[in-house]
Backbone bond lengths (Angstrom), bond angles and torsions (degrees), N, CA, C in turn:
res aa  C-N    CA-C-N  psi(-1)  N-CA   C-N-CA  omega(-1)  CA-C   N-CA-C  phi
1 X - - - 1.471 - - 1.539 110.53 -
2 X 1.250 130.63 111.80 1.335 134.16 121.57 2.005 113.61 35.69
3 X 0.873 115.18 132.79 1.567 118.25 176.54 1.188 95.06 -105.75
4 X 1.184 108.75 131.97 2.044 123.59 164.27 1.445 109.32 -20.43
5 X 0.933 156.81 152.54 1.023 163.57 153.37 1.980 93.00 -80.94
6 X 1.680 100.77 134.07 1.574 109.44 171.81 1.610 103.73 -125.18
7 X 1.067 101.38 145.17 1.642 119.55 -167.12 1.773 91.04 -82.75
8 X 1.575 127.54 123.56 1.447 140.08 178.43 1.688 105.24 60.63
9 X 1.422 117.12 12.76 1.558 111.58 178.75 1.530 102.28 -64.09
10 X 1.685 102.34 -162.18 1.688 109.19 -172.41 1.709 119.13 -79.36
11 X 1.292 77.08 -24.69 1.863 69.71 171.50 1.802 102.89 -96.57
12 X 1.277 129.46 -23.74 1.506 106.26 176.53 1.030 114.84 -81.97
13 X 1.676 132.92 -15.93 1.636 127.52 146.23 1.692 120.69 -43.68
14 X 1.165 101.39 -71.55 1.438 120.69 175.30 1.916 105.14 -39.87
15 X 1.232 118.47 -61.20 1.365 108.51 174.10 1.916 100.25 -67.00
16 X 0.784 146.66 -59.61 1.580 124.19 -154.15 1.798 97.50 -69.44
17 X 1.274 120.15 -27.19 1.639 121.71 173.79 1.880 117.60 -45.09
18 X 1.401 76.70 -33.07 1.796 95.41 -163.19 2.313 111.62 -92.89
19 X 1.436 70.52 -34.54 1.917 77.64 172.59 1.425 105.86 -77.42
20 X 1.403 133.45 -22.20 1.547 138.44 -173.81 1.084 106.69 -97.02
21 X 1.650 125.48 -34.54 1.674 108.81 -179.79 1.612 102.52 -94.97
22 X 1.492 124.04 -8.66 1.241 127.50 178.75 2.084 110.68 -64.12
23 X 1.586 88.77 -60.02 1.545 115.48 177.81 1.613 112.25 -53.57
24 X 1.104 116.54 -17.88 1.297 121.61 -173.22 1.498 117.29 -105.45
25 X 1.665 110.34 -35.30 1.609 112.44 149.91 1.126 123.43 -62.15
26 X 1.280 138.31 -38.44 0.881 149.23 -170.05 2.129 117.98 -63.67
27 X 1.831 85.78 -55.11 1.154 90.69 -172.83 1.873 112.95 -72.37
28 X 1.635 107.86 -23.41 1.515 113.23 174.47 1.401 104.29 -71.67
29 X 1.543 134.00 -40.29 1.473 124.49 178.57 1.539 116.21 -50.46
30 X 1.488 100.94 -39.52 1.624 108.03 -162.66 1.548 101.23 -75.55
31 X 1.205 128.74 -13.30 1.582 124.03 -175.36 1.187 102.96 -77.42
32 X 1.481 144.70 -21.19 1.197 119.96 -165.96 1.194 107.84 -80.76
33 X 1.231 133.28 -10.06 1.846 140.52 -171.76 1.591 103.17 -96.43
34 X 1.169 100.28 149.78 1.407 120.06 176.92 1.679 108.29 -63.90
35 X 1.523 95.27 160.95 1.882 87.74 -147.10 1.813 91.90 -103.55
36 X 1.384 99.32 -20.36 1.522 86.01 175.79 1.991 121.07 -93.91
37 X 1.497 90.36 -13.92 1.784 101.65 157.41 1.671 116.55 -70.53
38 X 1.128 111.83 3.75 1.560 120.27 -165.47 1.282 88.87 -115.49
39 X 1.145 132.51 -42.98 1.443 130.25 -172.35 1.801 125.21 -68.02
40 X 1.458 70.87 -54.33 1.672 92.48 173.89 1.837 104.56 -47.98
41 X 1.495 115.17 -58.26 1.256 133.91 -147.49 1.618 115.55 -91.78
42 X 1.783 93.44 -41.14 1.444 92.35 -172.54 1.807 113.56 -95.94
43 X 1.361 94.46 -25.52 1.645 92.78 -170.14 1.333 124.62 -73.64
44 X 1.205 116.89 -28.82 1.547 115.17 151.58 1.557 129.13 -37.26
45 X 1.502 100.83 -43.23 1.574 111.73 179.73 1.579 117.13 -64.37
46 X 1.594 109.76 -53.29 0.849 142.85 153.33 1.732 114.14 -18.73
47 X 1.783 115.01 -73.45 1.347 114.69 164.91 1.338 127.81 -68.89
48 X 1.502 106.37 3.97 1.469 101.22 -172.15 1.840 91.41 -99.30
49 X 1.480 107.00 -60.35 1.349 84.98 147.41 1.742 153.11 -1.41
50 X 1.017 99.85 -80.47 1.417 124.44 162.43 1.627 131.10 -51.22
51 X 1.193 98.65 -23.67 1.668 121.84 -176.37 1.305 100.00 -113.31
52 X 1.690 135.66 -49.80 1.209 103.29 141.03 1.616 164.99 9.88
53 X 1.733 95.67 -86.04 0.915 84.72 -171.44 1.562 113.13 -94.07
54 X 1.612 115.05 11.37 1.066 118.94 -161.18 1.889 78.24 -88.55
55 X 1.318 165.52 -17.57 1.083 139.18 157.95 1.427 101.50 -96.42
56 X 1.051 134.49 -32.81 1.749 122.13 169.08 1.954 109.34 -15.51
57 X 1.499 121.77 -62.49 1.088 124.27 -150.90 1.604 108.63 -96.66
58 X 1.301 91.15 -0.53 1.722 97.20 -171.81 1.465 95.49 -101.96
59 X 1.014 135.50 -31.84 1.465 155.16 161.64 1.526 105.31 -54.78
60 X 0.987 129.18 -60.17 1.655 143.62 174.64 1.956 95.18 -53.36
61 X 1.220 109.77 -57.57 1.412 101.72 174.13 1.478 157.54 -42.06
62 X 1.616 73.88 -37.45 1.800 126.47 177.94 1.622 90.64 -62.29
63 X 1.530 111.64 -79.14 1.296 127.61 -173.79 1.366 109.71 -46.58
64 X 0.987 125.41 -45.78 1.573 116.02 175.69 1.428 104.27 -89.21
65 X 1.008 153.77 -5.41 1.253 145.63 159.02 1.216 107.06 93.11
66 X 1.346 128.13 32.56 1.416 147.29 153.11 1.474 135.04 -73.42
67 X 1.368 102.19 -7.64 1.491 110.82 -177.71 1.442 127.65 -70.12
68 X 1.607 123.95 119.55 1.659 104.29 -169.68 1.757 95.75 -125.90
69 X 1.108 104.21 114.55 1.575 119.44 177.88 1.967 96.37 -36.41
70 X 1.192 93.05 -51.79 1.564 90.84 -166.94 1.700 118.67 -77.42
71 X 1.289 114.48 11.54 1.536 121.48 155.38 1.100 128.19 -153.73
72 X 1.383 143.78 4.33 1.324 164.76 157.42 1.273 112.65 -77.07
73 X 1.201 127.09 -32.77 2.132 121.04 -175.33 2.090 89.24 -63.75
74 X 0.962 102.98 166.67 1.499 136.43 -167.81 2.116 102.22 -77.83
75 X 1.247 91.61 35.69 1.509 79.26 -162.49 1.477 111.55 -117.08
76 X 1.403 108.26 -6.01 1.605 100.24 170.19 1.433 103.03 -94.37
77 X 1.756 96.48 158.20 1.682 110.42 -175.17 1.187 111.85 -13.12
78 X 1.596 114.02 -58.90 1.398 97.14 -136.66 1.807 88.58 -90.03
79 X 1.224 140.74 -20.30 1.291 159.24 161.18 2.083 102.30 -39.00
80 X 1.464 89.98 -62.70 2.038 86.82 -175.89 1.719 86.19 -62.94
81 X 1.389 133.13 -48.19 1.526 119.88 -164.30 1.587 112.80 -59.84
82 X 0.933 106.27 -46.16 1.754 94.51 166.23 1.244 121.00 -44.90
83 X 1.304 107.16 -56.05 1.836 105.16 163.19 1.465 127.65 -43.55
84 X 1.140 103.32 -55.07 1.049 107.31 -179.82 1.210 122.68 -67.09
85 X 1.420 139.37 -23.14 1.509 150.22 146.96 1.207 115.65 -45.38
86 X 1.087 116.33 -57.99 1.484 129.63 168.12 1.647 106.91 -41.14
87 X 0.631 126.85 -70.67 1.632 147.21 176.98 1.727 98.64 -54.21
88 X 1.342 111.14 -15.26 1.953 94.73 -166.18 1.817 94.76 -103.76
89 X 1.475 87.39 -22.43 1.191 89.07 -172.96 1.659 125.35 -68.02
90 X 1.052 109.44 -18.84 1.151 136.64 -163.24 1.514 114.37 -100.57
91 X 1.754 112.45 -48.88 0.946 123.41 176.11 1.252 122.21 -123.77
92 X 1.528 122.30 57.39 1.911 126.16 -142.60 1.784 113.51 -71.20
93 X 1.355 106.00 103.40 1.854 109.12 -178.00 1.568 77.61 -107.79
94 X 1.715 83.59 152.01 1.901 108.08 169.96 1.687 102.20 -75.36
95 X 1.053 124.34 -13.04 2.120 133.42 -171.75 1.688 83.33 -90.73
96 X 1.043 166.31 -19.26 0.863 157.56 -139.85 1.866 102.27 -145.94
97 X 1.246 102.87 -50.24 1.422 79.75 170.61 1.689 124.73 -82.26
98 X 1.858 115.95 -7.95 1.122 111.36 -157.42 1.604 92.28 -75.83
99 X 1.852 107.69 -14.64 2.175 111.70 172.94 1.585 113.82 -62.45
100 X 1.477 106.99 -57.08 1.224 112.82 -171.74 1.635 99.41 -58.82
101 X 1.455 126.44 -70.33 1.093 133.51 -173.11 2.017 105.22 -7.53
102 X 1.213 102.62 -49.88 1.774 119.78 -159.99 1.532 95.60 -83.09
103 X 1.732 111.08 -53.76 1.441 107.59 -172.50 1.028 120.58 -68.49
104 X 1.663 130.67 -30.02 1.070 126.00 175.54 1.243 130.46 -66.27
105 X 1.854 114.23 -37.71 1.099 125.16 -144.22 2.241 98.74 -91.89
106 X 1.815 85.17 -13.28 1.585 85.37 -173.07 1.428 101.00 -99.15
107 X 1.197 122.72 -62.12 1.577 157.99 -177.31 1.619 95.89 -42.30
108 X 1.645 127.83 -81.04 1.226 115.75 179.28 1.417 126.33 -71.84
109 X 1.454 115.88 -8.62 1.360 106.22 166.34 1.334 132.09 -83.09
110 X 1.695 99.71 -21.38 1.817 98.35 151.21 0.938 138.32 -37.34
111 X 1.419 113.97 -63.90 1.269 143.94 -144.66 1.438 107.83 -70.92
112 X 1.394 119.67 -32.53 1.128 126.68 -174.47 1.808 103.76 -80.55
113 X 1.234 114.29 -47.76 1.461 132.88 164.71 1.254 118.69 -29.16
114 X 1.486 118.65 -58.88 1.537 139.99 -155.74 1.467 106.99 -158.66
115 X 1.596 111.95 54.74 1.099 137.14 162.21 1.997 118.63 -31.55
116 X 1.238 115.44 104.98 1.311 112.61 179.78 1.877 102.25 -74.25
117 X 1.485 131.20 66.78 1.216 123.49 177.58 1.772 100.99 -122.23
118 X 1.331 103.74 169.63 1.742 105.26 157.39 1.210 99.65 -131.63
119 X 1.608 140.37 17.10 1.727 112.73 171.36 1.368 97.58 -118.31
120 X 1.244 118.05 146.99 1.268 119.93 172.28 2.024 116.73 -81.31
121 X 1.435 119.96 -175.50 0.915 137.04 167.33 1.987 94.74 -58.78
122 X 2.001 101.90 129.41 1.682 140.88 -23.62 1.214 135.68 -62.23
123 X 1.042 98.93 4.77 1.791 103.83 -170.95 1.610 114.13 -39.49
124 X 1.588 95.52 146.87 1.465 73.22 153.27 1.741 153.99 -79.41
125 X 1.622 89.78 -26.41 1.587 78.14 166.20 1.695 126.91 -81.47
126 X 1.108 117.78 20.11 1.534 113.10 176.61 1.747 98.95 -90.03
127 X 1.536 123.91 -41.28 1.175 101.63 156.11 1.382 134.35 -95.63
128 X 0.811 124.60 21.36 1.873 133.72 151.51 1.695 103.51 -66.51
129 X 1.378 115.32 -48.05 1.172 108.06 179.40 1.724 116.31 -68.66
130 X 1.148 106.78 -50.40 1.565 115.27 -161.20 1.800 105.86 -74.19
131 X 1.206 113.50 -43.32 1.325 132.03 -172.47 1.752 102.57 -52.47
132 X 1.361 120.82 -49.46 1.549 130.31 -172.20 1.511 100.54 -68.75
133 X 1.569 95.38 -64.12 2.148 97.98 -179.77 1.282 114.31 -27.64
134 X 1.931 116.23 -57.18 0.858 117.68 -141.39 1.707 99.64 -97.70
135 X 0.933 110.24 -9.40 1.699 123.14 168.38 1.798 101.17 -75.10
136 X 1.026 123.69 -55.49 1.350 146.58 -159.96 1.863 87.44 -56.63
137 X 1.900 97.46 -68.83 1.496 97.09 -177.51 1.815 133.06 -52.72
138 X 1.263 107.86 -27.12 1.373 125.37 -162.55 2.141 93.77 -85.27
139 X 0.938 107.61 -54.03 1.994 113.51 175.02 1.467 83.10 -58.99
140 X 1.042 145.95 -138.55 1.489 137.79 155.41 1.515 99.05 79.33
141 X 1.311 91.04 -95.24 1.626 107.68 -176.49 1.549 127.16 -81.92
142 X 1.150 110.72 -12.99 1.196 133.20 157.22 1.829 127.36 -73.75
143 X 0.917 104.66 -8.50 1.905 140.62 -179.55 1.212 105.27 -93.52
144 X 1.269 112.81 -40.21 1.421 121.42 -165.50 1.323 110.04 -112.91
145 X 1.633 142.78 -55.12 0.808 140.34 140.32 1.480 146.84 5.42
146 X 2.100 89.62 -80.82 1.507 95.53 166.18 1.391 111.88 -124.46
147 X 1.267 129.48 27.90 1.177 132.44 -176.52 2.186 109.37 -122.01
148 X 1.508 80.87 -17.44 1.447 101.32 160.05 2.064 102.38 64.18
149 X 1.445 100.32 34.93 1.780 91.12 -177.84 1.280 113.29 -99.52
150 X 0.913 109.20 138.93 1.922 104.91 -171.17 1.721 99.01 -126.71
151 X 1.594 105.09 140.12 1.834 110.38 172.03 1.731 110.71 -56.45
152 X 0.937 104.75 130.34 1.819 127.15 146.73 1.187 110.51 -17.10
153 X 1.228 126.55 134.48 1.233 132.36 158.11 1.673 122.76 -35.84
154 X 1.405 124.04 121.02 1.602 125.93 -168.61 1.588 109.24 43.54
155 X 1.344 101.32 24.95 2.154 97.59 161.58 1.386 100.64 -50.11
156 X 1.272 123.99 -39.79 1.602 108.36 -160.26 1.754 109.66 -56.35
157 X 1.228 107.72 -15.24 1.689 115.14 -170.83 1.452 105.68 -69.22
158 X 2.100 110.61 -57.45 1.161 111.79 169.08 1.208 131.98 -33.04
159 X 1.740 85.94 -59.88 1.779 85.18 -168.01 1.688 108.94 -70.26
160 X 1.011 134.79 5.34 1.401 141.50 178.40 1.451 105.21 -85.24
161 X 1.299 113.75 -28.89 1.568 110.68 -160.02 1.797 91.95 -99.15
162 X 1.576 113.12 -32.00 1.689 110.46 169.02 1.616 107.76 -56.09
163 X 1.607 110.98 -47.22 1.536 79.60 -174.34 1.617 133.00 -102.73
164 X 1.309 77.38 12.38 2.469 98.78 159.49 2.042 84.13 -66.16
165 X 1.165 107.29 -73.55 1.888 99.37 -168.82 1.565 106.51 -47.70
166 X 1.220 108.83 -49.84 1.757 88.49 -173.29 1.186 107.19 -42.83
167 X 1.241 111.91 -62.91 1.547 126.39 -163.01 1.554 111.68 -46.52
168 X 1.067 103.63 -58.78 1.500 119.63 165.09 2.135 112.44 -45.25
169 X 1.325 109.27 -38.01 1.065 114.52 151.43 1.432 136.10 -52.99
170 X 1.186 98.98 -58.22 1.597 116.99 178.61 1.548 112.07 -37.69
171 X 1.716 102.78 -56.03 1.293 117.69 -157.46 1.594 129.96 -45.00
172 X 1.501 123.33 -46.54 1.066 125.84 140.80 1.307 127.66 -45.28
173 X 1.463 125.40 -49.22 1.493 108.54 157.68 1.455 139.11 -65.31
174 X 0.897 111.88 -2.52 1.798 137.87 -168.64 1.651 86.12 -90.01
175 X 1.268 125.73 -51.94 1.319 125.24 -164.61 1.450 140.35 -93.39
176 X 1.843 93.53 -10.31 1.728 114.04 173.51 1.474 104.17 -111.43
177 X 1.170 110.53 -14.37 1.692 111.30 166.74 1.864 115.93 -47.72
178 X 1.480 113.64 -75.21 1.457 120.99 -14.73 1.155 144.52 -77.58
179 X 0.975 156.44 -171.95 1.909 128.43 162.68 1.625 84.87 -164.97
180 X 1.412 93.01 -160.44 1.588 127.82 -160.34 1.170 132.80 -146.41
181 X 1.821 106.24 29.96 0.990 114.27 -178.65 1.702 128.78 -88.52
182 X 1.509 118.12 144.22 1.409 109.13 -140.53 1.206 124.01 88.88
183 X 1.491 131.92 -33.57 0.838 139.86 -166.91 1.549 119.51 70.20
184 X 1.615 115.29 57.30 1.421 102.12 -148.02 1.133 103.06 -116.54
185 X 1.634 126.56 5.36 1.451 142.48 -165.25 1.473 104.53 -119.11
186 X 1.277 119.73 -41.14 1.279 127.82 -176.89 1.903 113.18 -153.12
187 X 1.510 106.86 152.63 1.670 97.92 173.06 1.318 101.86 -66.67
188 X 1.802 101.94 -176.19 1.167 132.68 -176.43 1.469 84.71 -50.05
189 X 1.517 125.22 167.86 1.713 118.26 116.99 1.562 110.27 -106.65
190 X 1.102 80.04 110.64 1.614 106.53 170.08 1.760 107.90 -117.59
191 X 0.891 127.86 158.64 1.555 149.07 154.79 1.475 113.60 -69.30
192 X 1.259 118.90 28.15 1.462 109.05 -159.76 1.967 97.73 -130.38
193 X 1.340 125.38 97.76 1.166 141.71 -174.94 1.461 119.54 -3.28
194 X 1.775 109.04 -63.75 1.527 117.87 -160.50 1.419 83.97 -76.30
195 X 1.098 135.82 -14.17 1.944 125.15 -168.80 1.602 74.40 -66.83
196 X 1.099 113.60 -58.10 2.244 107.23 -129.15 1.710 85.09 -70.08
197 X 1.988 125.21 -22.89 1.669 126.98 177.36 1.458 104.37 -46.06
198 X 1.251 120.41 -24.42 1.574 124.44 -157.50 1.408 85.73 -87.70
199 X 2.197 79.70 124.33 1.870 119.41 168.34 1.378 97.57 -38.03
200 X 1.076 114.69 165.86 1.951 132.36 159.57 1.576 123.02 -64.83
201 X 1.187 129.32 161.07 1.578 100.70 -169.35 1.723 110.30 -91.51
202 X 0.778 127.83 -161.62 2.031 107.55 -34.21 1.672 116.64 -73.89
203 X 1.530 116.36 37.57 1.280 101.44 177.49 1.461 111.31 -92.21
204 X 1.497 121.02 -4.72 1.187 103.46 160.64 1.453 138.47 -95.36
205 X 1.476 107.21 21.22 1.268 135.62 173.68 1.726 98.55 -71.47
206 X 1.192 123.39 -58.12 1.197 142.59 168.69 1.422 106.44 -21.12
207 X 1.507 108.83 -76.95 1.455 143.04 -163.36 1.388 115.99 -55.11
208 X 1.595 97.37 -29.00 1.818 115.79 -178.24 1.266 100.05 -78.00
209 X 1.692 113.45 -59.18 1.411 112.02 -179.05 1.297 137.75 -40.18
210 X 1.962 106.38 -44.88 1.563 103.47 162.60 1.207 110.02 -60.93
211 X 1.427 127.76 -57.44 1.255 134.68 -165.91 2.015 101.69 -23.80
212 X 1.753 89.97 -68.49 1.614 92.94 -166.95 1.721 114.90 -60.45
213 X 1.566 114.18 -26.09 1.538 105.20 175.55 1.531 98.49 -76.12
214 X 0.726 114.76 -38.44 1.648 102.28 -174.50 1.556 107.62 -57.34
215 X 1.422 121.31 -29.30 1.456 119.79 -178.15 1.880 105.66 -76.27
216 X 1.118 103.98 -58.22 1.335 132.70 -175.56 2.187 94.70 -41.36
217 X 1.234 104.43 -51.15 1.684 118.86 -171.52 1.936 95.27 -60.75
218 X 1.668 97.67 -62.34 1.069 118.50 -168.50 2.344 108.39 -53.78
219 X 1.210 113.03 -50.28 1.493 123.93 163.18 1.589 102.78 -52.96
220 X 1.114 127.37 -48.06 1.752 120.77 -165.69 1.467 96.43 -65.25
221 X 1.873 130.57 -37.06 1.356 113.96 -174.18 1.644 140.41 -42.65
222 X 1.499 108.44 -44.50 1.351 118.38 162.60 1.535 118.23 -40.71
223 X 1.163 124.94 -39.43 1.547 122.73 173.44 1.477 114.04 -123.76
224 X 1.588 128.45 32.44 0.817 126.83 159.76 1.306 137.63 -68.62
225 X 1.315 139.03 -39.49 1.477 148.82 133.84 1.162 118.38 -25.76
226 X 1.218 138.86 -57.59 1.422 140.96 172.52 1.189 109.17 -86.16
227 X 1.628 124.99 10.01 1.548 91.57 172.21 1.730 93.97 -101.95
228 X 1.490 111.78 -35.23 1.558 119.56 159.97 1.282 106.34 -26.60
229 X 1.219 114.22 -89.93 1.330 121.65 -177.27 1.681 135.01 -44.13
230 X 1.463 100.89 -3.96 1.811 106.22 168.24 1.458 106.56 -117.36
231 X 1.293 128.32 23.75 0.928 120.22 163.03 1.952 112.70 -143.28
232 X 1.857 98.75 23.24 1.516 99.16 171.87 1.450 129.38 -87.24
233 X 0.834 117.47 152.81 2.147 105.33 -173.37 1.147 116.36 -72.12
234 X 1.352 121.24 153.63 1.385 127.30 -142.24 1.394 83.06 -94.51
235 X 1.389 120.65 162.62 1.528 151.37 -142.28 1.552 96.22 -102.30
236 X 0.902 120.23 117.77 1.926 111.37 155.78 1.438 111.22 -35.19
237 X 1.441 107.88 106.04 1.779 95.08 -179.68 1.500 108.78 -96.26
């Protein structure tokens, strides 16, 4: 059997140690190459990757008889963002990355943080979980980095208003399943304090929502000035 999974224990240190000094070699190696020889060459690999392993672990589930329709399909955030990477990668629109840009940067960097698991390291789902985040995070920053793409002016709004529709999507499926995807029936259970602060529902449905525009507002700052500013009207000269 599986060891409990512990919230900041030695193996969930040890794994976030290893996705940050990994993500960070990685992303300094890849700068020395030309960014559109990288594109051509690497991003295919990259989505195949990515598409991968997004049935690799669901398949692994199957086989062990772990599979639960009602939280395993591809449908929470960070689950549609793999897709959707997969898909950008392949076919790269700025409307598409200005979503991921938000989902990834909030959504998979949680997850790794305040992991919704109970088995610890070997299990398999401790790397089903960690393996996607940390794939998810590294394209991510690597997009941005050395691929140099930055969100749209007020993307953070869009992508706010995509995931009011998912959600809004979800809901009927959330409820003939049933499941919990989104988290739209109940929080995480996690071990992690401000989760258990969260009102009863659905007012903490509410509470999430600011939470995430406020993150989503708060991520657009780094390129907010320049993204204003490359798309303001030119001056009476």
């Amino acid at each position: 059997m599986p060891r409990e999974f512990r919230l900041f224990g030695f193996s969930h240190l040890v794994t976030l140690a290893v996705i940050i000094i990994g993500t960070v070699f990685a992303i300094h190696y890849l700068q020395r190459y030309d960014r559109e020889r990288l594109q051509k060459r690497l991003h295919p690999w990259l989505a195949l990757l990515m598409a991968t392993q997004i049935f690799l672990y669901r398949g692994i589930f199957l086989i062990e008889g772990d599979f639960h329709l009602d939280y395993d399909l591809p449908l929470h955030l960070c689950g549609l963002s793999e897709v959707l990477l997969t898909i950008y990668l392949l076919r790269a629109s700025q409307k598409l990355f200005d979503v991921l840009y938000y989902f990834v940067l909030t959504g998979a960097a949680l997850g790794p943080i305040i992991p919704d698991i109970t088995q610890d390291f070997p299990a398999t789902r401790f790397f089903a979980l960690f393996v996607p985040h940390a794939l998810m995070i590294f394209i991510l920053l690597y997009l941005i980095v050395v691929q140099k793409k930055r969100p749209s002016p007020h993307s953070y709004m869009h992508a706010f208003k995509v995931l009011c529709l998912w959600a809004l999507i979800l809901a009927p499926i959330n409820y003939y399943l049933p499941g919990n995807y989104l988290y739209l029936r109940q929080p995480p259970q996690v071990n992690f304090k401000p989760v258990e602060w969260l009102p009863p529902w659905p007012w903490y449905l509410l509470v999430l929502a600011v939470f995430f525009l406020g993150l989503y507002r708060l991520a657009y700052q780094p390129f907010a000035t320049k993204a204003e500013i490359s798309v303001a009207p030119e001056t009476n000269k």
